[in-house]
PAZAPA-4460 file (N, C-alpha, C; in steps of 0.05 Angstrom, whole numbers, plus 32768, in hexadecimal, padded with zeros to 4 digits):
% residues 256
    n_x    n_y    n_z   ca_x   ca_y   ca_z    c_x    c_y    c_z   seq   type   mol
   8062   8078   7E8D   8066   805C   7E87   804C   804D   7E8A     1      X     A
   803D   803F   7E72   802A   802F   7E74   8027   8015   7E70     2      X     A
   8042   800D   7E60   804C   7FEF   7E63   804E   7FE4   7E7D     3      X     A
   8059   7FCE   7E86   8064   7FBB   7E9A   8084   7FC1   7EA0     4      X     A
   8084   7FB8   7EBA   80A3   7FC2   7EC2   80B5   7FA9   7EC1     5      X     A
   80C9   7FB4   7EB5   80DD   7F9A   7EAB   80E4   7F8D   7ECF     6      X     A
   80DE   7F6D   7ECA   80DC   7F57   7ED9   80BD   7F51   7EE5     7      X     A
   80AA   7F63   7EE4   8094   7F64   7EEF   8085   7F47   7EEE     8      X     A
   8079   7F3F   7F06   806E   7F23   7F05   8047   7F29   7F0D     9      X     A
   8038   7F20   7EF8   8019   7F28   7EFB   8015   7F15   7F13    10      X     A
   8002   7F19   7F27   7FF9   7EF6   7F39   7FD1   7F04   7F3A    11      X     A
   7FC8   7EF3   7F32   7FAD   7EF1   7F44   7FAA   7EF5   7F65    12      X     A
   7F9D   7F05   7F6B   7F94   7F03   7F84   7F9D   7F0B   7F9D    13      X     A
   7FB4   7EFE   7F99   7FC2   7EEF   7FBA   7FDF   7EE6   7FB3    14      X     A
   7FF5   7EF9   7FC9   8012   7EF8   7FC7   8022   7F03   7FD9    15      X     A
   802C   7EE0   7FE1   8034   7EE0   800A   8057   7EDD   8007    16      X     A
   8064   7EF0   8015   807D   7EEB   8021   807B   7EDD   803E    17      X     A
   8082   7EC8   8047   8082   7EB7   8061   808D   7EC1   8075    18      X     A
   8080   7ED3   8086   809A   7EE4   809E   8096   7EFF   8099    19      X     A
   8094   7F06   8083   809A   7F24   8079   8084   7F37   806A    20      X     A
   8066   7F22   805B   8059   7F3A   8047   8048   7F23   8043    21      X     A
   8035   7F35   8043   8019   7F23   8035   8007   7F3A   8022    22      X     A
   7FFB   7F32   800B   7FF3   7F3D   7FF9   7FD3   7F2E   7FEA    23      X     A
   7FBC   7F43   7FF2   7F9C   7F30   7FF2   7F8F   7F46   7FE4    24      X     A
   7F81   7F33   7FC1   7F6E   7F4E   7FBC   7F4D   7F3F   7FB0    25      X     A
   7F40   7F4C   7FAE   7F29   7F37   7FAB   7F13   7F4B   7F9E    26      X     A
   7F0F   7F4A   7F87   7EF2   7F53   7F7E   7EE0   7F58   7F8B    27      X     A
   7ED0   7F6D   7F92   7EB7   7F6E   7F98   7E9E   7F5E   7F95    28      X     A
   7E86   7F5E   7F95   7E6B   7F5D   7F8C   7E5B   7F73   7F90    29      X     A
   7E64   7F80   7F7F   7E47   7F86   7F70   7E3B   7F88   7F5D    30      X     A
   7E20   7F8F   7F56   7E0F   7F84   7F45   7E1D   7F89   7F2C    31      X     A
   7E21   7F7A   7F17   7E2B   7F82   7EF8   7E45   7F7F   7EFD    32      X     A
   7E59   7F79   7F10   7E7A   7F7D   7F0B   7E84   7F68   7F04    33      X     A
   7E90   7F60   7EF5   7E9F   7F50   7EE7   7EB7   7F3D   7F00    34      X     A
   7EAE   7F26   7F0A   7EBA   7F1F   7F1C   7ED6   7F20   7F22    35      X     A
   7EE5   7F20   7EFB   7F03   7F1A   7EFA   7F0B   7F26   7EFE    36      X     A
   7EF8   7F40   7F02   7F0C   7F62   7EFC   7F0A   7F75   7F14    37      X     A
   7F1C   7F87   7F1D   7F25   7F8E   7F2E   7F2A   7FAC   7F32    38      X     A
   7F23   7FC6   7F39   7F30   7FE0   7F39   7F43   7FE1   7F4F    39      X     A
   7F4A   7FCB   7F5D   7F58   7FCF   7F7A   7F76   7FBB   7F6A    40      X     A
   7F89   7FCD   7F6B   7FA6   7FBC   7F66   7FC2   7FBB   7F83    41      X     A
   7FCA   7FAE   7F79   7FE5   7FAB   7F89   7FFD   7FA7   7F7D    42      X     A
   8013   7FC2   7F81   8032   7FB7   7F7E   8042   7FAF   7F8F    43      X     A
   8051   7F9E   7F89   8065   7F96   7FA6   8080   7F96   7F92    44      X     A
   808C   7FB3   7F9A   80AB   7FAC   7F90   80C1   7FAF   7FA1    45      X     A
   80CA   7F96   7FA2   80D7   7F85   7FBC   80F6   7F8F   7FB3    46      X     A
   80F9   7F9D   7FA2   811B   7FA9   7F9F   8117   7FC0   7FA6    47      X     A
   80FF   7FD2   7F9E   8110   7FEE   7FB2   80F8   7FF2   7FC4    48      X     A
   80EB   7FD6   7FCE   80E6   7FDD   7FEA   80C2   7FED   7FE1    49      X     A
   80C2   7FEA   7FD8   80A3   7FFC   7FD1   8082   7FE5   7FCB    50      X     A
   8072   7FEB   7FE2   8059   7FDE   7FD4   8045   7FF4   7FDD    51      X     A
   8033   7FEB   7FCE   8018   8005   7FD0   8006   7FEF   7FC3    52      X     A
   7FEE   7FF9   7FC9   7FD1   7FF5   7FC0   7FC4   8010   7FB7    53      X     A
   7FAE   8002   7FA0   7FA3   801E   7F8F   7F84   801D   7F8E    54      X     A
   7F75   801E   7F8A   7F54   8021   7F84   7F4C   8033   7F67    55      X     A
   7F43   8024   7F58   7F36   803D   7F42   7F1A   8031   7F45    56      X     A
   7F0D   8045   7F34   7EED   8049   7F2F   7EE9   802D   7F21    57      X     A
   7ED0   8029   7F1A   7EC4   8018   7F0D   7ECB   8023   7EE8    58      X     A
   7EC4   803A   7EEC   7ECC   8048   7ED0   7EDB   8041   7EC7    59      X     A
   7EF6   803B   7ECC   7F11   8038   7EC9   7F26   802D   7EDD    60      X     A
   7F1B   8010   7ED8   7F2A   8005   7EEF   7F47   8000   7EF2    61      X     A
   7F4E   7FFF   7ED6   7F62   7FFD   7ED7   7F82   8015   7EDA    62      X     A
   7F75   802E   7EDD   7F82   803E   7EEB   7F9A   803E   7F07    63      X     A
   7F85   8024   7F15   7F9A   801F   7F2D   7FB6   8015   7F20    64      X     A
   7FB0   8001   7F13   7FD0   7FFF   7F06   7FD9   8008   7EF7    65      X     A
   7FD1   8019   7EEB   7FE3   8027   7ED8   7FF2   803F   7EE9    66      X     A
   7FE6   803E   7F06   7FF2   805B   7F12   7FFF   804E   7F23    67      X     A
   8008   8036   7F2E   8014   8022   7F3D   8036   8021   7F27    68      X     A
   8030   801E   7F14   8041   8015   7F07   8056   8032   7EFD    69      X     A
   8047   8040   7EF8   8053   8067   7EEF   8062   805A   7F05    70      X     A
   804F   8068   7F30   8054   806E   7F3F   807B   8060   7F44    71      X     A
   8075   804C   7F3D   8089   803C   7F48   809F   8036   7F35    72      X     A
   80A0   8045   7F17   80B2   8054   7F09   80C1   8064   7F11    73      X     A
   80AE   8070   7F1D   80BA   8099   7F22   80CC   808D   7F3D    74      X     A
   80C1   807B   7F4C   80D0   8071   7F63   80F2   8066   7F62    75      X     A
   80E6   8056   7F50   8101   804A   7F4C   811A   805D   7F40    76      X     A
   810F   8078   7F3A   8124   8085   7F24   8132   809C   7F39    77      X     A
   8128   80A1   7F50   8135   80A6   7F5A   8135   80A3   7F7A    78      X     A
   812D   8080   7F89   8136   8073   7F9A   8155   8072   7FA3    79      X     A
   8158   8064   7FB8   8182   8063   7FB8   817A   8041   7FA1    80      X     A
   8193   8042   7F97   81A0   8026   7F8C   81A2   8015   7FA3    81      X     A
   818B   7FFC   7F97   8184   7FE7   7FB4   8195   7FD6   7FAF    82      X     A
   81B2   7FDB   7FA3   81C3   7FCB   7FA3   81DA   7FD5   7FBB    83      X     A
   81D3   7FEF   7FBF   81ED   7FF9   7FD9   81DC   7FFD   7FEE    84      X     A
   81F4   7FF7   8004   81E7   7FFF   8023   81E3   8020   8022    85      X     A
   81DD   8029   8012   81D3   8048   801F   81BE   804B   8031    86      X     A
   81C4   805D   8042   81B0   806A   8055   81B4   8084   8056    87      X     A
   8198   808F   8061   8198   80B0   8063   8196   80B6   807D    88      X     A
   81A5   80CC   807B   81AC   80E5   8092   8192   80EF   8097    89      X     A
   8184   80F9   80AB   816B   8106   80A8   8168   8117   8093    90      X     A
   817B   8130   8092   817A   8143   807E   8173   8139   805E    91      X     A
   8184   8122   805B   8189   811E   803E   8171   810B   8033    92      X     A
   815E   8101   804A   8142   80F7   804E   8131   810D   8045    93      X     A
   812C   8121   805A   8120   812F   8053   8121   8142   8033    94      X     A
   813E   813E   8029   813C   814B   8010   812A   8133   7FFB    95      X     A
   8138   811A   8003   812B   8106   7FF0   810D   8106   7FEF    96      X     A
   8103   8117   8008   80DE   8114   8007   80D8   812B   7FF5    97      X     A
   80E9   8142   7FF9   80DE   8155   7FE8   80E0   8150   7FCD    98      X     A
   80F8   8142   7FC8   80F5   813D   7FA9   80E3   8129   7F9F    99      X     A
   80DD   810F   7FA8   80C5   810D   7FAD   80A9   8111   7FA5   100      X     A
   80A3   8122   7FAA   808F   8133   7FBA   808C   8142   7F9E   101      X     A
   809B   814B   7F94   809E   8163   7F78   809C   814C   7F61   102      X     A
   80B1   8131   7F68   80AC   8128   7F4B   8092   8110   7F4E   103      X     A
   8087   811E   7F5D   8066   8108   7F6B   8058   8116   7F51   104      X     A
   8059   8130   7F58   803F   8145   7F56   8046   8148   7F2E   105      X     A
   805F   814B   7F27   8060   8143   7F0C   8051   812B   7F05   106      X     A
   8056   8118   7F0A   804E   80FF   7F02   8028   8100   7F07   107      X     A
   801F   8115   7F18   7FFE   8111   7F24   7FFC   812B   7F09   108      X     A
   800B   813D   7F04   7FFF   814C   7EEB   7FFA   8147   7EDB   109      X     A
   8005   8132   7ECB   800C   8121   7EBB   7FF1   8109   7EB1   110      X     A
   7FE4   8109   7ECB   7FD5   80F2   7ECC   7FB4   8104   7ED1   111      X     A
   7FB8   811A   7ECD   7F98   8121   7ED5   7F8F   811C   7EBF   112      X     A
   7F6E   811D   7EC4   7F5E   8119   7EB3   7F62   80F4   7EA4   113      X     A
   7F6E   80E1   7EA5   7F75   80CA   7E9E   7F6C   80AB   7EB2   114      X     A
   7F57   80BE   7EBE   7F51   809F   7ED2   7F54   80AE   7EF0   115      X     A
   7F47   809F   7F04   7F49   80AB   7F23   7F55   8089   7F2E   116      X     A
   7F63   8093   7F44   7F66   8080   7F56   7F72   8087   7F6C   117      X     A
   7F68   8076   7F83   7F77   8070   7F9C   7F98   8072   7FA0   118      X     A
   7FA7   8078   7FB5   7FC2   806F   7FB9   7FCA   806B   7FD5   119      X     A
   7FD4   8056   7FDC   7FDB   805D   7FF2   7FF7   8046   7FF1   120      X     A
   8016   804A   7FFF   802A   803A   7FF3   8042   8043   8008   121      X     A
   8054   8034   8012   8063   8038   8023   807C   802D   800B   122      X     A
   8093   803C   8013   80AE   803C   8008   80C8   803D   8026   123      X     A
   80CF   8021   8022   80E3   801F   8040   80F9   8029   8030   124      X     A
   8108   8034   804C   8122   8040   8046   8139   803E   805B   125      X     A
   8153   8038   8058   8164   8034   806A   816F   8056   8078   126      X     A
   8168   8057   808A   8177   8072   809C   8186   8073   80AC   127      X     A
   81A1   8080   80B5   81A8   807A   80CB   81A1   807F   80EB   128      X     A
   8184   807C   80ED   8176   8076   8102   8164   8060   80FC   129      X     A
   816C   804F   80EF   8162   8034   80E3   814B   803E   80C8   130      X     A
   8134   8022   80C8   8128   8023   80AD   810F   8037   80B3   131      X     A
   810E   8045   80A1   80F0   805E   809E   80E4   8055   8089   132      X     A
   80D0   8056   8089   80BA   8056   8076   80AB   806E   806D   133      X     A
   80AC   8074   805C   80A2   808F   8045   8083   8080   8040   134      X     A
   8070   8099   804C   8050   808B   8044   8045   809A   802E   135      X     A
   8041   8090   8017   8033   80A5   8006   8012   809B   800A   136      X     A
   8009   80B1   8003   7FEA   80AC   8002   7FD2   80C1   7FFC   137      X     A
   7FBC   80B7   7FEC   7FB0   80C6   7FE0   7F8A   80B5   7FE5   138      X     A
   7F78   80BE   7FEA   7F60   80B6   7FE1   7F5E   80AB   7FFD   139      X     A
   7F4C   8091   7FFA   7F3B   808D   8019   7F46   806A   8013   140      X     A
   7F5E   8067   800C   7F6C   804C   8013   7F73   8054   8036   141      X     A
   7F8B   803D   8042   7F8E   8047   8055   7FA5   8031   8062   142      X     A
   7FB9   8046   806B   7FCF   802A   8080   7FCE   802E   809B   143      X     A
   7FD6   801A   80A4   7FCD   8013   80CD   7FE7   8006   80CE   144      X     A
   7FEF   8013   80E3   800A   8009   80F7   8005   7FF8   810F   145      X     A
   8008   7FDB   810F   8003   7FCA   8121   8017   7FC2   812D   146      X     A
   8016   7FCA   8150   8029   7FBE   8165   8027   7FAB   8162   147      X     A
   802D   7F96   816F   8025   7F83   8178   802C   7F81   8199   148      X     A
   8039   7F90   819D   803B   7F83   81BC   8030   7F91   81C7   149      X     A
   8021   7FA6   81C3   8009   7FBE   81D7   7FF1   7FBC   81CA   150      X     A
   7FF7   7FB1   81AB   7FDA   7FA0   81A5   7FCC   7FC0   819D   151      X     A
   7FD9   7FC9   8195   7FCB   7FE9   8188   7FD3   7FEC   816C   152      X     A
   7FC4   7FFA   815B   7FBB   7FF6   813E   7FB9   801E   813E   153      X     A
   7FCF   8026   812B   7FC4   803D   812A   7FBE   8044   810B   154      X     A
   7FA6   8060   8103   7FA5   8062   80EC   7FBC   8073   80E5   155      X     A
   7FCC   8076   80C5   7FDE   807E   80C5   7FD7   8091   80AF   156      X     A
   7FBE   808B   80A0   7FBD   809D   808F   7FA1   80B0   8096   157      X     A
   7F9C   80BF   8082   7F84   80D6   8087   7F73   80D3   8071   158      X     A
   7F55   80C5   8071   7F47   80C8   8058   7F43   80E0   804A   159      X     A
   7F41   80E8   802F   7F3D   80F9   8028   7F2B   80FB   8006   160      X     A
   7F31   810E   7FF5   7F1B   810B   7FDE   7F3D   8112   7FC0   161      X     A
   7F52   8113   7FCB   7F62   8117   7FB5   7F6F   80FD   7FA9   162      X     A
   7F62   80FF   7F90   7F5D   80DE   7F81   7F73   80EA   7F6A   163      X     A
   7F8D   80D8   7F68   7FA2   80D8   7F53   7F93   80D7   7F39   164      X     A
   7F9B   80E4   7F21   7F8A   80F5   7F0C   7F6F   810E   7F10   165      X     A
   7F6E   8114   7F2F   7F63   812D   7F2F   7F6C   8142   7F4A   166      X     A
   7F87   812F   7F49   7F92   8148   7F62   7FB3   8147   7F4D   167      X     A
   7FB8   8167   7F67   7FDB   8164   7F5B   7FEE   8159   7F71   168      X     A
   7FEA   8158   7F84   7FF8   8151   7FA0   7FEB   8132   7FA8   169      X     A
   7FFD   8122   7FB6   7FF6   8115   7FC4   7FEA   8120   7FDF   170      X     A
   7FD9   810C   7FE6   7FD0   811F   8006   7FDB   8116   8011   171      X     A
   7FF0   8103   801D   8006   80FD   8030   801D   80F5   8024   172      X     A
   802B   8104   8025   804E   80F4   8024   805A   80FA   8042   173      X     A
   805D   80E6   8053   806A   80ED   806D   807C   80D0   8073   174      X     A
   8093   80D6   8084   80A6   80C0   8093   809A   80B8   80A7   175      X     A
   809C   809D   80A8   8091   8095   80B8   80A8   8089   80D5   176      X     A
   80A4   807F   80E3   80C0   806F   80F4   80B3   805E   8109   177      X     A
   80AE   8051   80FC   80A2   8036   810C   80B8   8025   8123   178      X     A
   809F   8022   8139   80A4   800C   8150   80BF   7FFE   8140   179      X     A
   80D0   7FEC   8142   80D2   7FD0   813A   80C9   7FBF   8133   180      X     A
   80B3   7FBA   8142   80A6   7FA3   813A   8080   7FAB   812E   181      X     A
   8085   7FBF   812A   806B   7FC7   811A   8069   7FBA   8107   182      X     A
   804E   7FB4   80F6   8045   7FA6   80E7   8032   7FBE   80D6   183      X     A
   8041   7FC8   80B6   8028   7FCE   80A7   8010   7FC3   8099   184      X     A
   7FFB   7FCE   8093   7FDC   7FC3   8085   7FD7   7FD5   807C   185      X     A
   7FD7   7FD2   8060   7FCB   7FE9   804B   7FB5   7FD7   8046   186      X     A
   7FA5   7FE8   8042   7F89   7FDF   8039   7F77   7FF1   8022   187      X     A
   7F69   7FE3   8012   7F59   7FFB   8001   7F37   8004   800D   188      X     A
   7F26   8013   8005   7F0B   8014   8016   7EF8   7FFE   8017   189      X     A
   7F01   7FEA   8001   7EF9   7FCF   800A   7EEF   7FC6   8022   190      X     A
   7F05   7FC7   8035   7F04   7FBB   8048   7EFF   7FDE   805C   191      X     A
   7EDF   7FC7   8072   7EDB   7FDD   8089   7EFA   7FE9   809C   192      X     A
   7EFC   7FF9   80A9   7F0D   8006   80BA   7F10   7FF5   80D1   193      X     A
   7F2B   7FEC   80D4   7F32   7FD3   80E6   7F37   7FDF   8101   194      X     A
   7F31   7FF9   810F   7F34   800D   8126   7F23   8014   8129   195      X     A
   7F19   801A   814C   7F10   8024   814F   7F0E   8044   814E   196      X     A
   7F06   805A   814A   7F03   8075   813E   7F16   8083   8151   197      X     A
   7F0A   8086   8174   7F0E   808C   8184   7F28   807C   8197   198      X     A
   7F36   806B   8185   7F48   8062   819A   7F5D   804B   8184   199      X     A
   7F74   8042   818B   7F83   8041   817B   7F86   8021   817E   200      X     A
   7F72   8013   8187   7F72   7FF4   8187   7F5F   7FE9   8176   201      X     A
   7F6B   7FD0   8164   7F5C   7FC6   8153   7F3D   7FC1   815D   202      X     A
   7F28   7FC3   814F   7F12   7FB2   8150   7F0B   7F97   8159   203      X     A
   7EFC   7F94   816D   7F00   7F77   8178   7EFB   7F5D   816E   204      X     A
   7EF2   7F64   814C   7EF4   7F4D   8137   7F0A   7F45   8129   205      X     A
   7F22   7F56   8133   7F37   7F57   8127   7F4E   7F4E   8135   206      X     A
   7F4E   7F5C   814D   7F5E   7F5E   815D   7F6E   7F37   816B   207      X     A
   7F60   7F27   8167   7F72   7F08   816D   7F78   7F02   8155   208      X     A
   7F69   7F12   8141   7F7C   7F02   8125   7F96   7F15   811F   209      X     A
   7F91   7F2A   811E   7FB1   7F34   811D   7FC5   7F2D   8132   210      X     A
   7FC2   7F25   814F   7FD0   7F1F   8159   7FDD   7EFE   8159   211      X     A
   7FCA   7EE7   814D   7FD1   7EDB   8146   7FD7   7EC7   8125   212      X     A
   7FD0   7EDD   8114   7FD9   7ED6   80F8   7FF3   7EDD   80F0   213      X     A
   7FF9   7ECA   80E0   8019   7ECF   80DB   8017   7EEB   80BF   214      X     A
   8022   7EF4   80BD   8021   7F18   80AF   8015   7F0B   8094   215      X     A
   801F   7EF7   8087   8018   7EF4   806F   7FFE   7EEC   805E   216      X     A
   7FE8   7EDF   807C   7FD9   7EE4   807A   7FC0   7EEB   807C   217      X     A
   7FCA   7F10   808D   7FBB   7F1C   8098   7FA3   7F26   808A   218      X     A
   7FB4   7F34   8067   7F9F   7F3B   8056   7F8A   7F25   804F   219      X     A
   7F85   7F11   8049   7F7A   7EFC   8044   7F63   7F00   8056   220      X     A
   7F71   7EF9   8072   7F56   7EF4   8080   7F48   7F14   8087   221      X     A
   7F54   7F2B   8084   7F45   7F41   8089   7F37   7F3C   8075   222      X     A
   7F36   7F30   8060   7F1C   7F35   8047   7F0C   7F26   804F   223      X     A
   7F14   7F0A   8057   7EFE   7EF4   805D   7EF1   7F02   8073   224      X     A
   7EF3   7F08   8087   7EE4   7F19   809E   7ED0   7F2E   809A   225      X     A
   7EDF   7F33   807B   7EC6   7F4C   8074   7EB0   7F3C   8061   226      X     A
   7EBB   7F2E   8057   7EA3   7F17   804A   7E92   7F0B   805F   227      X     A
   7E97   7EFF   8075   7E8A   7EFB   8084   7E7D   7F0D   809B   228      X     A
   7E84   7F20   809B   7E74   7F35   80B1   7E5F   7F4C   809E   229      X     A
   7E68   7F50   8083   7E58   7F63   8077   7E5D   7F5A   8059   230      X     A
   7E5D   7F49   8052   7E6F   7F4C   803E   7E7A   7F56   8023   231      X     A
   7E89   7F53   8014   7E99   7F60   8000   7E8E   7F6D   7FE3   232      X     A
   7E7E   7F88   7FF1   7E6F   7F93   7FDB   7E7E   7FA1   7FC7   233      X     A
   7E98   7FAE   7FCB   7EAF   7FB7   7FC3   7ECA   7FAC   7FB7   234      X     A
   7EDB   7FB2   7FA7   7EF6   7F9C   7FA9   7F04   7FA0   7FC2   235      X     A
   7F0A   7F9A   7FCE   7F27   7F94   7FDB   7F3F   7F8D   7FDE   236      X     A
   7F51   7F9D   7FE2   7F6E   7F9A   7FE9   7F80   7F99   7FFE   237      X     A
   7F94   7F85   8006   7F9F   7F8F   801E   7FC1   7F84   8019   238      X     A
   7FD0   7F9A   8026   7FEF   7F84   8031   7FEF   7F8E   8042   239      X     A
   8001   7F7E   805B   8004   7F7C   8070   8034   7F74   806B   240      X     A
   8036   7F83   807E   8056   7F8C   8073   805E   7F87   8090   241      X     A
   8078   7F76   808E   8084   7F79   80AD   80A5   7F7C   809A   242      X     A
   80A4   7F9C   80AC   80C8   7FA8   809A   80D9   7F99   80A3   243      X     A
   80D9   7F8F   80BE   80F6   7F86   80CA   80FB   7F74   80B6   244      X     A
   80F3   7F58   80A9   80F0   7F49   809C   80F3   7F47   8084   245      X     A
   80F0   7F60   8074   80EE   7F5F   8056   8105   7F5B   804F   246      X     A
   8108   7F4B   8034   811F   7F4B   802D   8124   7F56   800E   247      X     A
   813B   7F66   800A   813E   7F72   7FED   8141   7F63   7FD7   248      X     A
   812A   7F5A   7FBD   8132   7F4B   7FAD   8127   7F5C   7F8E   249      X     A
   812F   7F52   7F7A   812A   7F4E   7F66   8107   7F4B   7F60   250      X     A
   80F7   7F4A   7F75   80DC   7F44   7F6B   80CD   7F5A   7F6A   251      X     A
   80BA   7F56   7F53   80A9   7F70   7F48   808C   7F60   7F4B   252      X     A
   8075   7F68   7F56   8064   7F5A   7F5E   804B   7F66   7F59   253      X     A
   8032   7F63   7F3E   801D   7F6E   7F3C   8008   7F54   7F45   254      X     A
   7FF5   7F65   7F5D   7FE4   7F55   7F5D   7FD0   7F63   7F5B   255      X     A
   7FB4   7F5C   7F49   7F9E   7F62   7F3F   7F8B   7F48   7F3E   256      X     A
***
């Protein structure tokens, strides 16, 4: 699928839920790039629970969304119906990852040779050991799990070199089962690594603004911070996700 997804809403930039989601992307500088334009995208689809961020080359920037938009086809076709309370049994979880996982790697066959890009994208799900989160991920994007009340930031993904149109696997599909009150941050390589290497607490440029920004908008100022400490030679992307909060709607959300 290379069209648009029926209800899909385009936004520039920047796109905040109050309480629950914030969504920040910003062109690079560098030399020759076209200010308007972007290889770093964002979907937020707020009915079955799915947002991710993408990165393509300069070559072909526009790859990030065109694999945002597949990605979150193949999703929807065989998610539960976000119209019923279903939840999964562990077992019937774990079958849903394998299938998954198989109809991932169709859809990455599909796409080789057609453009490279980034992935990295969390899909909530109701279980009956409450809400899990399914992390997919591929390339050197990256999501961080933020406590807040021990004030620890962990990395959740693993950089690596398998770029969607030249791998067949994702390099992570794993469940995740977050704190309660964990807070996700997907980010693209835009933005420097908000942890320290050796230890699981934010960076000390970071660390009072996540604890005192409201989630929506966290991405925002992680870019402004990188503008002002080194700044923004790359595009950048970020959302910042608090699950307890989300609510299931009707909204389809491209930001570029």
């Amino acid at each position: 699928m290379d069209g648009e997804l029926p209800g899909l809403v385009t936004v520039r930039k920047s796109y905040k839920c109050p309480g629950s989601l914030g969504a920040h992307l910003l062109p690079g500088t560098k030399s020759g790039q076209d200010p308007s334009s972007s290889g770093d995208c964002i979907l937020l689809d707020f009915e079955n629970r799915f947002f991710g961020l993408s990165d393509s080359s300069d070559r072909d920037p526009g790859a990030s969304r065109r694999f945002l938009l597949q990605f979150d086809c193949l999703l929807s076709s065989i998610a539960p119906d976000p119209t019923t309370t279903q939840t999964f049994a562990t077992k019937d979880l774990e079958q849903w990852v394998i299938d998954l996982t198989a109809n991932t790697k169709r859809l990455l066959l599909n796409l080789k040779g057609k453009g490279s890009c980034t992935f990295t994208g969390l899909h909530m799900l109701s279980t009956a050991n409450g809400l899990a989160s399914v992390l997919m991920h591929t390339g050197d994007s990256a999501l961080y799990e933020f406590v807040p009340s021990t004030q620890k930031l962990f990395l959740r993904t693993e950089n690596n070199f398998w770029m969607v149109g030249r791998t067949d696997n994702l390099y992570q599909i794993a469940v995740l089962e977050p704190v309660p009150e964990s807070i996700f941050i997907l980010t693209t390589d835009g933005l420097s690594g908000l942890h320290d290497a050796s230890t699981s607490a934010p960076k000390m440029r970071i660390s009072h603004m996540l604890r005192q920004t409201a989630v929506e908008d966290i991405p925002e100022k992680l870019i402004v911070r990188q503008i002002q400490n080194s700044g923004l030679h790359d595009d950048a992307a970020a959302i910042t996700i608090d699950p307890r909060r989300l609510k299931s709607s009707k909204r389809k959300i491209l930001v570029k």
